[in-house]
C-alpha positions in Angstrom: 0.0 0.0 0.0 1.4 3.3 -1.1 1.5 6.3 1.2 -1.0 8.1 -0.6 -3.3 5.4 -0.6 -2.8 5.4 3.6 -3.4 9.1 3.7 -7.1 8.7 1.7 -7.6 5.3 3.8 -7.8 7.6 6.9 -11.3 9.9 8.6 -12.6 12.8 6.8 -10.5 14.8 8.5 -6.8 13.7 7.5 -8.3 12.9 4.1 -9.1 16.6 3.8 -5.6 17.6 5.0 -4.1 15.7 2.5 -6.3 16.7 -0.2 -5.6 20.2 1.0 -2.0 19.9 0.7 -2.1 18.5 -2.8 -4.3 21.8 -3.6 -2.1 23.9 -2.3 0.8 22.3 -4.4 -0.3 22.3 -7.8 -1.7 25.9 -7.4 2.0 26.9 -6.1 3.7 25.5 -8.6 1.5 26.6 -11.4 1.7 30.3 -10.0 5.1 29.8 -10.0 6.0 28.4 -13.4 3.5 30.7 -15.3 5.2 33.1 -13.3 8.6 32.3 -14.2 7.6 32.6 -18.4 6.1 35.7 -17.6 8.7 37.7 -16.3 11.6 36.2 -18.2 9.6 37.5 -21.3 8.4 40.8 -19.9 11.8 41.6 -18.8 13.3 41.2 -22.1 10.3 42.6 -23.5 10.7 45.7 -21.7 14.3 45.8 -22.1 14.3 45.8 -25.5 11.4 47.8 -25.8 13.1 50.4 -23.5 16.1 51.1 -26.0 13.8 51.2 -29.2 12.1 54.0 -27.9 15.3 56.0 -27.1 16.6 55.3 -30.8 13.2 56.4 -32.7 13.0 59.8 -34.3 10.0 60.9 -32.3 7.6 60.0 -29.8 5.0 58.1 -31.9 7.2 56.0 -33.7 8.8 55.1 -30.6 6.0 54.4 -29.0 5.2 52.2 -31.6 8.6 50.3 -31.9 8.4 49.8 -27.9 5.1 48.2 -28.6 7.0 45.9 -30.9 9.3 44.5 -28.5 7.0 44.4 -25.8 4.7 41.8 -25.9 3.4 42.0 -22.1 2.3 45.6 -22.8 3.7 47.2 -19.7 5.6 49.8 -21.9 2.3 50.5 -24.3 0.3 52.7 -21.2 3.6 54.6 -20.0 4.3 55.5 -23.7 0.9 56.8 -24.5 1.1 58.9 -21.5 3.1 61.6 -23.9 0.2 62.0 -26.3 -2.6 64.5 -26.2 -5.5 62.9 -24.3 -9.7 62.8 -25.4 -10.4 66.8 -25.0 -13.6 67.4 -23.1 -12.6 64.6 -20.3 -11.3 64.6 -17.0 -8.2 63.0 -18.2 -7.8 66.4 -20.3 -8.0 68.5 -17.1 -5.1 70.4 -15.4 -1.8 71.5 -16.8 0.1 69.3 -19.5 2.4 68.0 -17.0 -0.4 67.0 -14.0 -2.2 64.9 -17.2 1.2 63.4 -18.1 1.4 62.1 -14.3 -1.7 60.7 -14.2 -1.3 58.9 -17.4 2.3 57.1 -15.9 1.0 56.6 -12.7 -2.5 54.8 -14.4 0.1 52.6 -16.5 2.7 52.4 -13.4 -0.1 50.8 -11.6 -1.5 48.5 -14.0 1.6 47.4 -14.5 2.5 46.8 -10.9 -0.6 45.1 -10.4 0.0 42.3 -13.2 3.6 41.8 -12.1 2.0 41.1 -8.7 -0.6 38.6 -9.4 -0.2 35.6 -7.4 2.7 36.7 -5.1 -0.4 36.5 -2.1 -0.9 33.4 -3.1 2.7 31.9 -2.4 2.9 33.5 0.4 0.2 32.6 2.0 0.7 28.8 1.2 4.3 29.8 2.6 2.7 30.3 5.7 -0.1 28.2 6.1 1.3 24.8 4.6 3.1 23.7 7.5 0.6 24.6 9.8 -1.6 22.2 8.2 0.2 19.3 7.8 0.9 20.2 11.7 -3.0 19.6 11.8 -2.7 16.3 10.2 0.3 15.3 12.5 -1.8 15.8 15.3 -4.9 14.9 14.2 -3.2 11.2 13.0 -1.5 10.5 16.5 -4.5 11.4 18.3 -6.2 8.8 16.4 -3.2 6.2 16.6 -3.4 6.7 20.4 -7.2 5.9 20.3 -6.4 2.9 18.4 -3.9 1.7 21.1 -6.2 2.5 24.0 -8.8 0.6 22.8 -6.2 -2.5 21.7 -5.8 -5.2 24.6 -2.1 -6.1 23.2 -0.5 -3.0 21.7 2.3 -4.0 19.5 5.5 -1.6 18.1 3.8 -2.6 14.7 0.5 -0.9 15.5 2.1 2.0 17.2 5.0 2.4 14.3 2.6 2.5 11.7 -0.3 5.1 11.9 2.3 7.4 14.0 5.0 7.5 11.1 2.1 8.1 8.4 0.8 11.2 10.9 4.5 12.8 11.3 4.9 12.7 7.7 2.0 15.3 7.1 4.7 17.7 8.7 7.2 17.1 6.1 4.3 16.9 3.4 3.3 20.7 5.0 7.0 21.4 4.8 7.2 20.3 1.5 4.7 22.5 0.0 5.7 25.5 2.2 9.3 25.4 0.8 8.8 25.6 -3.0 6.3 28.5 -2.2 8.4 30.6 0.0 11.4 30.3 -2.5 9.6 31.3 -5.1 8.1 34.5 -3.5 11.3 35.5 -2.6 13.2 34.9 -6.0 10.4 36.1 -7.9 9.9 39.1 -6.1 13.4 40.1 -6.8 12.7 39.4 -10.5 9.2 41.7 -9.8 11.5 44.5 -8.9 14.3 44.5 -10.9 11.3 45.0 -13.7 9.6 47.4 -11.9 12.3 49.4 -11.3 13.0 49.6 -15.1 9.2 50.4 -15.7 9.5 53.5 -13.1 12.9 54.9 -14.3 11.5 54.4 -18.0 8.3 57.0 -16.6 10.7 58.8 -15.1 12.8 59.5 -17.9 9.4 60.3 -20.7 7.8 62.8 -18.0 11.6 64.8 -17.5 11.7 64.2 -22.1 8.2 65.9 -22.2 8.0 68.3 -19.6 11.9 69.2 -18.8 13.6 70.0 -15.1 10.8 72.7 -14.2 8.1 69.7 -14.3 10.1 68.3 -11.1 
């Protein structure tokens, strides 16, 4: 018998804790590997993107070639920001250079906010996973000490057995818990290495459009 097929052999309770577990696994390490393609393209995206813009002849056509390169579209919102918005809105309200803000800041966010998805996610798995396979530790050893109490000849066999398959919810709780916490850390230093790019980039086109006496 495998140890999966002991986990789903226990109560309701310690199969829910092992189903949780498994949850919480797959949607870590989906997060994490979509995550992985999606910053390794956006940061060359943007990269590339990034220098286009600085060799085209004007703003359009730069806009235009960072489009080109960036396929995630973080650049697309921060480059717009330079043209003339809809007259007769809100976003046409105020001085050139308080519309210009608003426009990176709109873009800065969006972008922020994409680069972000799923970074709650790990961390909370992080956080939570070894608690629960705690829960199933406990919850398996309570039960393996009912089922000596009520036997009339306890052997090391029955005592071996259903405590070893509760302690190794901890290390199934560890398990899970590890990969996520690693890849919140590492990605979030990948988050901000392409962030930081993405707010020097708006830095740069609001001091281009509006020169030293917009700061």
């Amino acid at each position: 018998m495998t140890m999966w097929a002991g986990w789903l052999q226990g109560d309701a309770a310690h199969v829910a804790v092992a189903l949780t577990l498994l949850a919480m696994s797959i949607i870590s390490w989906a997060l994490i590997l979509w995550k992985i393609i999606l910053l390794w393209r956006s940061g060359a995206g943007v990269r590339r993107g990034i220098a286009a813009f600085w060799q085209a002849p004007d703003w359009e056509s730069g806009a235009r070639a960072a489009n080109g390169f960036d396929a995630s579209g973080f650049l697309g919102p921060l480059a717009a920001a330079g043209l003339a918005p809809r007259s007769g809105t809100l976003a046409a309200a105020g001085t050139l250079g308080q519309q210009h803000m608003r426009a990176l800041r709109a873009g800065l966010d969006a972008a922020t906010r994409r680069l972000q998805y799923g970074q709650v996610v790990l961390a909370t798995v992080g956080a939570t996973a070894p608690f629960v396979g705690l829960l199933g530790t406990v919850w398996g050893i309570y039960h393996a000490l009912l089922g000596i109490a009520e036997s009339t000849q306890p052997s090391l066999a029955q005592i071996a057995a259903p405590v070893g398959q509760a302690l190794i919810m901890t290390a199934a709780g560890l398990a899970v818990a590890i990969p996520a916490v690693l890849g919140y850390n590492l990605l979030g230093r990948w988050i901000a290495r392409i962030e930081s790019e993405l707010e020097g980039f708006a830095f740069d086109l609001h001091g281009l459009q509006h020169g030293p006496a917009a700061d």
